[in-house]
C-alpha positions in Angstrom: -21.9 14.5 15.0 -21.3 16.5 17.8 -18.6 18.1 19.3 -18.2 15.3 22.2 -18.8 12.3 19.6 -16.1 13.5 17.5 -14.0 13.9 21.2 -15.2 10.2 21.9 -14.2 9.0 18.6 -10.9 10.5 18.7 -10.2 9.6 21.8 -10.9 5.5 21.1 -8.7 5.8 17.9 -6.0 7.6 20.6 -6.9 4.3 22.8 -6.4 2.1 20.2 -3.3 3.3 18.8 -1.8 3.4 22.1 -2.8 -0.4 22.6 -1.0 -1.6 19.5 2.1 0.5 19.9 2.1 -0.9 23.4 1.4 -4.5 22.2 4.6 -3.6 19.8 7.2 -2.7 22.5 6.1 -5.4 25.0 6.7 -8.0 21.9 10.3 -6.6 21.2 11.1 -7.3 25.1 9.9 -11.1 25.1 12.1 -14.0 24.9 13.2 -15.1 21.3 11.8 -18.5 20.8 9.8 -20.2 18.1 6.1 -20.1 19.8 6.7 -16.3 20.7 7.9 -15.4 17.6 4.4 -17.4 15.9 2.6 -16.0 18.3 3.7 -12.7 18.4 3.2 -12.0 15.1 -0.8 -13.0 15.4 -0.6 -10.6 18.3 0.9 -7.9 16.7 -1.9 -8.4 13.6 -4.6 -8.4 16.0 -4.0 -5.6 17.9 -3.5 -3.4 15.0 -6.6 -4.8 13.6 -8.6 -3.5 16.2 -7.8 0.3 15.1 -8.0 0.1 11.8 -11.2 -1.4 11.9 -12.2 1.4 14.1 -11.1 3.8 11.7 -13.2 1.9 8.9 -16.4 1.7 11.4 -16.0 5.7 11.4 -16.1 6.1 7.7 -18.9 2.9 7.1 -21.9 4.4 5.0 -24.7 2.6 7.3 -25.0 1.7 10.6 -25.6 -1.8 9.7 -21.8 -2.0 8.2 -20.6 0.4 11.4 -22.1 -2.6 13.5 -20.3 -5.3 11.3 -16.8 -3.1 11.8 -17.4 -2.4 15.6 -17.8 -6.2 16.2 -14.9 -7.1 13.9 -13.2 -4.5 16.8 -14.4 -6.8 19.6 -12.8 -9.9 17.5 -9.9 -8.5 17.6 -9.7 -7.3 20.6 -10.3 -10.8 22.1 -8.2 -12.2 19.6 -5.2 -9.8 21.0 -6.5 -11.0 24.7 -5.9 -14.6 23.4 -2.2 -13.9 22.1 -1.3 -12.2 24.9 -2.1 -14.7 27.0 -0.3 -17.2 25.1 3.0 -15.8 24.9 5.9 -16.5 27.2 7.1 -14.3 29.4 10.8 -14.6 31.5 10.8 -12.0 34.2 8.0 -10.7 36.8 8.2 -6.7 34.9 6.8 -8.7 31.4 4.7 -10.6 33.5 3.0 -7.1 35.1 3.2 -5.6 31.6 1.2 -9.1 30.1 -1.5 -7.9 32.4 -2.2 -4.6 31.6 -2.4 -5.3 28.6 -4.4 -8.1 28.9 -6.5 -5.5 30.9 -6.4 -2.9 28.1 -7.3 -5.6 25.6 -10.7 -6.7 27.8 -11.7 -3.3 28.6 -11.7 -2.6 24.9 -13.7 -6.0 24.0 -16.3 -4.4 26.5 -16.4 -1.3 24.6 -16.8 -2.6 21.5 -19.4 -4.9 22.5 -21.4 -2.0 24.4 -21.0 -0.4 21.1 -22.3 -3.3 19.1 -25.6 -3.5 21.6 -26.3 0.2 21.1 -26.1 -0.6 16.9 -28.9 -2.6 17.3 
């Protein structure tokens, strides 16, 4: 790889990490009832999914298991989309936050699928 890939690479596990940390501390701030505890916890596995299976995609032996991992990303990443959007929010500053990340969480989906079309 060259020098950029490896800065591109890096730079989407950075993204990715950031997203799940992010998914983490907006989850701690929601209010405590039964659906958002369910669904936060589905949320909180799906958006650390989609890193870790980033990481895997890096280290796959052939591009046709990169392209499985990469699209196992974009799964995820609309699986965290989902969650997020299920979740119940109490104030308008949670409601801003649910959007960015819900932002975050598409814009990575796109990604990943761009990345799955290039596989091919």
């Amino acid at each position: 790889m060259t020098k950029i890939q490896n800065s591109k690479q890096y730079d989407l596990e950075e993204r990715t990490l950031k997203f799940a940390r992010r998914v983490r501390v907006f989850i701690k701030k929601l209010p405590r009832t039964l659906a958002n505890l369910a669904d936060g916890r589905q949320l909180i596995n799906a958006s650390g999914s989609v890193g870790a299976n980033y990481i895997e995609a890096n280290e796959s032996f052939s591009k046709k298991d990169f392209g499985m991992r990469v699209k196992i990303c974009r799964k995820e990443a609309k699986e965290s989309r989902y969650w997020l959007r299920l979740v119940e929010t109490n104030s308008n500053s949670l409601e801003k936050e649910r959007e960015e990340l819900i932002r975050e969480a598409t814009e990575l989906t796109k990604i990943f699928g761009s990345m799955v079309e290039k596989s091919k």
